[in-house]
N, C-alpha and C positions, 0 to 999 in steps of 0.2 A: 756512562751516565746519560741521563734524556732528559733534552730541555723541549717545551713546548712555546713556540713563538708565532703569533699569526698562523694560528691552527696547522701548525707544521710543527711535527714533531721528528727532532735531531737523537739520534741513537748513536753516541760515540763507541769507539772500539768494538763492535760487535756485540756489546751487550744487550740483551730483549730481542735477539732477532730471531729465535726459533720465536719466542711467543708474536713477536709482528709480526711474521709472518704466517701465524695461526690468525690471526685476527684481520690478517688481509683475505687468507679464505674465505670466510663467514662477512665481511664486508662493512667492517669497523674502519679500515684504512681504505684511501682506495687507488695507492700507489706506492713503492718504493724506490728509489737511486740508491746505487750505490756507486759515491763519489771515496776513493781511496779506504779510510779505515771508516767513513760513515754510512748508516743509511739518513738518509732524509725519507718520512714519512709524511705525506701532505692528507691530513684529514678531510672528509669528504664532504661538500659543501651545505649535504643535507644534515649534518650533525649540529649546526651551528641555524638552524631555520628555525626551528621550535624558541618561540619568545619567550622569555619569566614573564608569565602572565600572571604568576602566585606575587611576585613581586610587584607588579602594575597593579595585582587589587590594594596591596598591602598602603602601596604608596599614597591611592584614592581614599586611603581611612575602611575599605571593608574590611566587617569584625571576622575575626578568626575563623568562627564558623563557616560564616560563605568563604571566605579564602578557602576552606579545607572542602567544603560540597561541592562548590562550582569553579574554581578559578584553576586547576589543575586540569589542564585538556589531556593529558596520559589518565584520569581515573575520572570521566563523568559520574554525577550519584547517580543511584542505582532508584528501582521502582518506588521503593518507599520511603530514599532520602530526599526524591522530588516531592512530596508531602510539607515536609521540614523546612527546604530553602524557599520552598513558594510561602510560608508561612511566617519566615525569620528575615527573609532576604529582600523584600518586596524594594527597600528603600534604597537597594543599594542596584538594583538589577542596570541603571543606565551606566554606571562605572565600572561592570563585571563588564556589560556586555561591549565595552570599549578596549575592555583588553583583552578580551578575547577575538575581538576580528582582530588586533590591530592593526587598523587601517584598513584591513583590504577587506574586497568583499566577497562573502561566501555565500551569498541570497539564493544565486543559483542551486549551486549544488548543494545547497539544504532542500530546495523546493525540488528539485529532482528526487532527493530521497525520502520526503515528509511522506506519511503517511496516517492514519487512524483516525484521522477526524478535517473537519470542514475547515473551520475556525484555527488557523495556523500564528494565531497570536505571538505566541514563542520564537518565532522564526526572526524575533527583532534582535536575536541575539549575533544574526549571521553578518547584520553590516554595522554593527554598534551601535543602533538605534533605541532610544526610550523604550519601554514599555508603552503597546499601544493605549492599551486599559487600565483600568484601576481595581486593581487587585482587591481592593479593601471591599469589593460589589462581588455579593455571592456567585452570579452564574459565570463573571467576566475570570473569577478565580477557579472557577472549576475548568471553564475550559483552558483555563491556561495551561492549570497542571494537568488535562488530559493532552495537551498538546507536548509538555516537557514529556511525560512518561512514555507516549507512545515516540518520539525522535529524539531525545540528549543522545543517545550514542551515535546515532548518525550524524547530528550535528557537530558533535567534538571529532569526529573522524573527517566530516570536513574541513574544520581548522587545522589539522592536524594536513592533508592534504592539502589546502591554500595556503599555510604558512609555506610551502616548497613551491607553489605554482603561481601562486599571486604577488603581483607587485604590491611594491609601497606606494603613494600617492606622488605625483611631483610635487617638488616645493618651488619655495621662493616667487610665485607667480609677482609678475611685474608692469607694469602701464609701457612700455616706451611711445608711445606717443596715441593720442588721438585729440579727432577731428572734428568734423562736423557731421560727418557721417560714416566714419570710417575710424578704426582705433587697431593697434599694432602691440600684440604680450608676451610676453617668452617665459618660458618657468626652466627650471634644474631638475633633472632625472631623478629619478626617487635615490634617497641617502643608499637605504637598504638592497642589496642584491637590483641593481639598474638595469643589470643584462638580462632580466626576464620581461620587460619593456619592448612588444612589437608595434604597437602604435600608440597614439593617443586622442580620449574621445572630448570636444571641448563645446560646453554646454554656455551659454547666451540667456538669458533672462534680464526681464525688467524689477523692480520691484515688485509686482503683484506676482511676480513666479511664474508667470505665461512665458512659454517658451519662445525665446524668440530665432534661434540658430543651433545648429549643432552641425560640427563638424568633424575630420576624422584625418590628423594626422597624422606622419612619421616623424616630423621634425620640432622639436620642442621650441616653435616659433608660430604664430599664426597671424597675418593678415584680414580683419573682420568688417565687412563689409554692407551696409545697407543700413546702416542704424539711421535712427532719428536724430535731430540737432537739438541740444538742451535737454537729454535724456539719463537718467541714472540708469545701468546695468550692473547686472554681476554675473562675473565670470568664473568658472570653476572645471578643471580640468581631471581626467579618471585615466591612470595607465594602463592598458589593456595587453595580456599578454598573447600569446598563440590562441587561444580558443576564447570560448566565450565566456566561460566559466570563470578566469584568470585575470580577473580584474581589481582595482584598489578603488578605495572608498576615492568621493571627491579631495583635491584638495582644500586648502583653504579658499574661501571666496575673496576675489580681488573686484573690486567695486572699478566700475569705467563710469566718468560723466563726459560724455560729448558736447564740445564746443556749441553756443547760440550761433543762430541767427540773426538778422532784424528781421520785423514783423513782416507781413506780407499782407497789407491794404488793398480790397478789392470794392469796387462803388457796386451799390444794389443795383444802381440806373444810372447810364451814364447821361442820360438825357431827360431832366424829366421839363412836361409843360405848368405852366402857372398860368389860374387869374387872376387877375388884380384884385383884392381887397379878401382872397381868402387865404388858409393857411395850409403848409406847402413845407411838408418833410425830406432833407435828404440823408440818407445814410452810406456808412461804410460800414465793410464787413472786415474786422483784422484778426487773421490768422499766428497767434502764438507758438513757437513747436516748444515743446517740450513742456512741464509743467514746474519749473524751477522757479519764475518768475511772477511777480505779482501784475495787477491790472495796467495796462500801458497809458501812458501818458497821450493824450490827443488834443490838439489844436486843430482848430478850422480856420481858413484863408478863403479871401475870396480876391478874383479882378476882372476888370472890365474888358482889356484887352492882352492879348498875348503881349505886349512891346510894356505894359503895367508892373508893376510888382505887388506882389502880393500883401493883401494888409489882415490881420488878424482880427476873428469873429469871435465873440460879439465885440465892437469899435469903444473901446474903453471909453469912456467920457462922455461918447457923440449920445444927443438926445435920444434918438430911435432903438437905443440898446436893449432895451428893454423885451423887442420884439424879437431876439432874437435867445435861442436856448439851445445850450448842451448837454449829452448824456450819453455817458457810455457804460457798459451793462456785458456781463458773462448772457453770450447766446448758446452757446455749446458747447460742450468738453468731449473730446475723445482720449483713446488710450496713450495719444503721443502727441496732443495739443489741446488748446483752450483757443476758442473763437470769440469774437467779443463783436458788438455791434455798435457805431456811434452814429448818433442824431444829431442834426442841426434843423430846427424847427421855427422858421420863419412866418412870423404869424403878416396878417393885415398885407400881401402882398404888392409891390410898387412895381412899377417899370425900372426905380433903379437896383431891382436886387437879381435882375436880369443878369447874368452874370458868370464868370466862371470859377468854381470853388474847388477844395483843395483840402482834404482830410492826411493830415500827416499826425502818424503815431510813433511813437518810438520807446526802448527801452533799453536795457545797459549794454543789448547786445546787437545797437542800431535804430534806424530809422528805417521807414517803408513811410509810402504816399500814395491814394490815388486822386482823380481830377473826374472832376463832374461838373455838366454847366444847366444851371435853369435860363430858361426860358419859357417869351410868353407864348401864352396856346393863342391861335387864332384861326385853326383847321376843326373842324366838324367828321368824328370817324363815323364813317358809315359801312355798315354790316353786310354782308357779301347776303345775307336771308336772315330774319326776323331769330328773335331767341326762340328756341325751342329746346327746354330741358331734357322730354322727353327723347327725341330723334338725337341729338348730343348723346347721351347714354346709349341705345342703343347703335351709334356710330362709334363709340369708347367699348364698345362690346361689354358693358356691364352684365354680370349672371344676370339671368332671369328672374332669379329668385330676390334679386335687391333692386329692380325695377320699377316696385310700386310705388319708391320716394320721388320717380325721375317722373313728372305728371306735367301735363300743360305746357302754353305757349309761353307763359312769362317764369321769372327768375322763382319758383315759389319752394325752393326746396327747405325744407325744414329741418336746418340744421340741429337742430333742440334735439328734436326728437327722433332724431338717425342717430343722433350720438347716445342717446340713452337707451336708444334700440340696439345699438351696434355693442354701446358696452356690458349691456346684460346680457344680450341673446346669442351675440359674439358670433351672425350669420353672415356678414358682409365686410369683414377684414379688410379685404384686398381690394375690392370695391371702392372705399372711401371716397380717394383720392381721383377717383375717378368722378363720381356722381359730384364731388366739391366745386371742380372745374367746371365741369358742366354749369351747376349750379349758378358758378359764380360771372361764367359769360367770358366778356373783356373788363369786366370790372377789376383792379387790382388797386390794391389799398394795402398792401404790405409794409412799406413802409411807414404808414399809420399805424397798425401794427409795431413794427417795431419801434417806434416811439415810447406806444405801451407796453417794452420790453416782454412782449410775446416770444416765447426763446425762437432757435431756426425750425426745432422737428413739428413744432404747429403752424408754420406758414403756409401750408397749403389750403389754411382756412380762412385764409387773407387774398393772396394770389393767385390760385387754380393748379402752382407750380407740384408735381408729382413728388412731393415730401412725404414718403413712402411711411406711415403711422403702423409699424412692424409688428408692435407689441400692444397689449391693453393697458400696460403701464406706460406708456407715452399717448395712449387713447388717453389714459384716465387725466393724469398731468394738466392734457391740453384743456380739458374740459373748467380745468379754475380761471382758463383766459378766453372764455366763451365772450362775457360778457364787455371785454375790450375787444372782441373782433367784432359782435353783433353796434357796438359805439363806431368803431372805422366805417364796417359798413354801412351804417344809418350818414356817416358824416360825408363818406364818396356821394351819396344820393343827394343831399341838401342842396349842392350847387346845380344837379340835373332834373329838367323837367319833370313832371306826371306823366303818365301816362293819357294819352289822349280818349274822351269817352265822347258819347255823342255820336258815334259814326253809322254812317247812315249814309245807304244811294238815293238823290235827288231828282234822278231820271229815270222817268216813265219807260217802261217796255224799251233797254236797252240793246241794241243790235251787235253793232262793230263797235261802239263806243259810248262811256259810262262814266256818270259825273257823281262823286263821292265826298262828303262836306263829312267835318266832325269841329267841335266845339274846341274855339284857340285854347293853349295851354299856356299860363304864366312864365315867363325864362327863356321860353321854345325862340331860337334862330334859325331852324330852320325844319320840317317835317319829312322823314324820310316814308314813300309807300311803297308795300312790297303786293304785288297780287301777283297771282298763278292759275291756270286753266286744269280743272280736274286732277288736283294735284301732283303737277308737274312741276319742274324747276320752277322755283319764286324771278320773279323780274321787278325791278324797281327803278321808283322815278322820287325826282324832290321837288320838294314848295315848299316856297317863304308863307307860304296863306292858307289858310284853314278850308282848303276847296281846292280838286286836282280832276283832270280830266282823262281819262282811261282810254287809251284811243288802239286802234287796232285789233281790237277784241276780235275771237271767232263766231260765227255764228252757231244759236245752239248749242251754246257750252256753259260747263259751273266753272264760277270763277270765285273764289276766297281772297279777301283784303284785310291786311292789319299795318294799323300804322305808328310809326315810332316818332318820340316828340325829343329833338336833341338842341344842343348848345355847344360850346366849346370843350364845356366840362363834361360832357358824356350824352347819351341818349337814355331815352325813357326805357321801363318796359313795353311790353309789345301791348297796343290797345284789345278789346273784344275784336275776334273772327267778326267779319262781315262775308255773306255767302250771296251772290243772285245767280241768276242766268240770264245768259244773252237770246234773245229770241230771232227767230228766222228772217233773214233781208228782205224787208220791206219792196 
C-alpha cells in the first residue's frame, strides 16, 4: 500500500516500485531509500511551488470566466481570448493580479521578456499591482490588450519560474524600540519556502513617500539610524533571493513614530539698542522637529539683574501693560519641522525696560529657552566710506546684466520695481539677494518685520541677510508682504536724520586746506564727512556743527565730499557729491 504524508510518499512491501522507479527516471520523484521492506519516496520540492491561484481568484469573488481565462498559470488565454477577458475582466484584474504574483515579484523578468510595443501597462500583473489605467478609455484599452496579446505567455512562464525562485515576503514586522533618532525592527522569514532568502532589502520612507534609507541585510534584525525626532515613517521590508530577479513583494508596512524633543529657541539678536520713547521689537526663533505637534506655548520674562528672578511679560495688573505685546506665528515649515517666530513688542520705550529677557516655549515634549538683553543706544555707527549702492554690487559681483537697478551714492534701489522685473522677466534670479543687501546698507529692521509676521524665506527684504529666494514661487509669496517691509522700512528711518542739503565750499581758491558748510539737519548728534583725492580711498572726519575744515589737502588735485547726518538711531543717506580742486601753493 502507499501513503503520502508531508510530500513523502511511503511504498510498503514492494508494491509500485517498478512504476517509482519509472517515474524517478523522467523526474516525478526525486529520490528513493530503501529502509527494510519500504521504499520512502520524498517528492520534489518543485511539485509543491506552483500556488491554486484558480482557487485565490475563486476566493476574491472572480466570475468563472476570468477564473477560467486568466487565473490558471499552466493555460494563459490565447490571442483572441485576450479580447474577451480585457473586455469581461476589467473589474476584477487587481484580485487576479494578486494571485498571480502571490507575493512575489516577477516585474523583472517580465520586462526582460516584454516585447511588441512601448506602453507595457499589462506588466502590473507581474507584482500584483492595480491596473494602471482605465480600461473603460478607448486608447488606454487598446493598448492594454496590445500589450496582454503580444506578452501573456511570457508572463505566465514567469510566474511559473518565480513561483520556484522567488521568495515570500517576511512577516510579522515589529517596533522593538525607538528613539529619538534612532528605531530598532525585526521581522520572521517568509512562512513559504525561507531557504531561498539570501538577503534582505529594507526601505525607510516618511509619509509623503520620499525615500528616506534603504538598506541591505542578512539578518532579519536592523538597527535604523539618523531619523528625525517626532517623525512618522514606514517601514517595509523585500526578501531577495540569489539574483536579482528573485525577489518578493514588500511586506506589510509597519509605521515607526520617533520619540520628541523640546523645542529649540534661538534669539534673532542677542543684543539689541533702544531709544527712549520709541518702539523696539524682540524676537525668538523656535524650531519644532517633527510635525506631530500643534503651536508651542511661549512666555516672555524679563530682569534687571543676573542675582533677579525672572517676572512674566506683559506684568498682569501693573499700569504700563499695555505697552507691552505678544505674538507667535508659523515662520516656516520644512519636510521634518515647523519654525515659529515670537515677538515681544515694547512700545514708548524707558530706561527701565533696559533689561534682560527670556523667551521660553515649550510643549508636551519639553521646554527650550533663549536670553536676550535690550539696552540703551548711546554710540553713533559710523561707516568705514559713504553708501554707495552702485560699488556694493559691483564688489557683491552682481551679473552685468542686473546692474542697472544698483545706481547712485544713496540707498535708492527700487525694490518695487526689481520685483516685478525679476518676477516677469525672471533675468536676475540669483542676483536678488545680493542687490537687497547692497540696497539696504547697515540698515536692518527684520525684526519689525517679523512682528508683521513676514515668514523667514522673505527676510532678506528686511535685513540684507542672503535668504536665498530659489524659486518664483517664494519670489511670488514674498511680494503680498511688500507693503509691511516698505512700513519697517519707512519706520527704521523716522528716528534717523535727513539727509544733509545745502553743501557747499566756503573758501575761496582752496590750496592745502578747505572749509565746507551745509545746512543743520533736525535730529542730527553728530555729522559724519567723507572726502577723497581723485577717487581714491574715502577719509573721514566728524562735527557736532554744520561747518568742518579740510585740512591737509594736496596741491592740485580733485577732491569729492558727501556728508552723512547721524544720531544714535542710525545715519542719513549720503548728501549731493560736492566736487573742487585745490590749486597750486601760494
Amino acid at each position: 500500500m502507499a501513503n503520502i504524508r508531508n510530500n513523502i510518499i511511503i511504498i510498503r512491501h514492494g508494491h509500485f516500485c517498478l512504476s517509482a522507479l519509472i517515474r524517478i527516471l523522467f523526474g516525478y520523484l526525486a529520490a528513493a531509500m530503501v529502509f527494510c521492506d519500504c521504499f520512502i519516496f520524498a517528492l520534489p520540492a518543485n511539485s509543491t511551488h506552483i500556488p491554486d491561484t484558480i482557487q485565490c481568484c475563486r476566493s476574491k469573488g472572480v466570475s468563472e470566466l476570468c477564473v477560467k481565462k486568466l487565473c490558471n498559470v499552466h493555460k494563459p488565454p490565447d490571442e483572441f481570448e485576450v479580447f474577451e477577458v480585457t473586455n469581461e475582466c476589467p473589474q476584477s484584474l487587481a484580485d487576479i493580479a494578486q494571485c498571480l504574483a502571490d507575493e512575489r515579484d516577477h516585474m523583472l523578468c517580465c520586462k526582460l521578456q516584454a516585447k511588441g510595443v512601448d506602453d507595457l501597462t499589462c506588466l502590473h500583473l507581474c507584482n500584483g499591482s492595480p491596473a494602471p489605467n482605465d480600461l473603460s478609455r478607448w486608447e488606454d484599452y487598446k493598448s492594454y490588450v496590445a500589450c496582454l496579446s503580444f506578452n501573456i505567455r511570457n508572463m505566465y512562464q514567469c510566474f511559473i519560474t518565480g513561483y520556484k525562485q522567488n521568495p515570500d515576503p517576511p512577516v510579522d514586522l515589529v517596533v522593538i524600540h525607538a528613539g529619538k533618532r534612532k528605531a530598532e525592527v525585526m521581522w520572521k522569514p517568509p512562512i513559504k519556502m525561507p531557504h531561498l532568502v539570501h538577503q534582505y532589502r529594507v526601505t525607510v520612507k516618511d509619509l509623503a513617500g520620499e525615500l528616506q534609507s534603504e538598506r541591505v541585510v542578512v539578518e532579519n534584525l536592523l538597527k535604523i539610524e539618523h531619523l528625525h525626532p517626532n517623525t512618522d515613517y514606514v517601514v517595509s521590508v523585500v526578501a531577495e533571493g540569489t539574483n536579482s530577479a528573485s525577489v518578493s513583494l514588500p511586506s506589510n508596512i509597519l509605521r515607526i513614530t520617533t520619540d520628541g524633543l523640546a523645542p529649540e529657541v534661538h534669539v534673532y539678536k542677542e543684543e539689541t539698542a533702544a531709544i527712549e520713547g520709541t518702539t523696539q521689537t524682540l524676537v525668538c526663533k523656535i524650531n519644532i522637529h517633527g510635525k506631530r505637534l500643534g503651536k508651542p506655548l511661549v512666555t516672555w520674562f524679563r530682569r534687571w539683574n543676573s542675582a533677579d528672578r525672572y517676572e512674566p511679560i506683559p506684568l498682569q495688573g501693573a499700569y504700563d501693560a499695555h505697552r507691552f505685546q505678544t505674538d507667535t506665528f508659523l515662520s516656516a515649515e520644512g519636510p521634518f519641522g515647523i519654525s515659529y517666530a515670537s515677538t515681544l513688542t515694547i512700545a514708548n520705550i524707558r530706561s527701565t525696560d533696559n533689561a534682560q529677557y527670556k523667551c521660553l516655549a515649550w510643549t508636551a515634549h519639553g521646554e527650550g529657552f533663549a536670553e536676550m538683553r535690550l539696552r540703551a543706544s548711546h554710540t553713533v555707527h559710523i561707516p568705514d566710506s559713504p553708501p554707495n549702492v552702485t560699488e556694493c554690487c559691483l564688489r557683491e559681483k552682481v551679473e552685468e546684466k542686473c546692474l542697472s537697478t544698483c545706481h547712485g551714492q544713496t540707498v535708492n534701489l527700487d525694490l518695487n520695481s526689481l520685483f516685478a522685473f525679476e518676477y516677469q522677466m525672471q533675468h536676475c534670479s540669483m542676483e536678488l539677494p545680493k542687490m537687497l543687501r547692497c540696497g539696504l546698507g547697515n540698515s536692518n529692521h527684520g525684526a519689525c518685520c517679523l512682528k508683521h509676521r513676514v515668514p523667514e524665506h522673505c527676510l532678506s527684504l528686511c535685513d540684507g541677510q542672503l535668504h536665498m529666494l530659489n524659486t518664483f514661487e517664494m519670489y511670488s509669496s514674498c511680494m503680498s508682504y511688500f507693503g509691511s517691509v516698505m512700513d519697517c522700512y519707512m519706520e527704521s528711518k523716522a528716528s534717523v536724520p535727513s539727509p544733509p542739503d545745502g553743501l557747499k565750499l566756503i573758501s575761496s581758491n582752496p590750496t592745502s586746506s578747505a572749509i565746507v558748510q551745509w545746512n543743520e539737519v533736525a535730529g542730527a548728534k553728530l555729522y559724519i564727512v567723507y572726502y577723497r583725492q581723485d577717487h581714491l580711498r574715502w577719509d573721514k572726519i566728524t562735527s557736532t556743527t554744520n561747518v568742518i575744515a579740510l585740512n591737509r589737502l594736496k596741491y592740485q588735485s580733485h577732491y569729492e565730499v558727501i556728508v552723512l547726518a547721524a544720531n544714535v538711531a542710525g545715519h542719513s543717506d549720503a548728501s549731493r557729491l560736492l566736487s573742487f580742486d585745490t590749486y597750486a601753493k601760494k
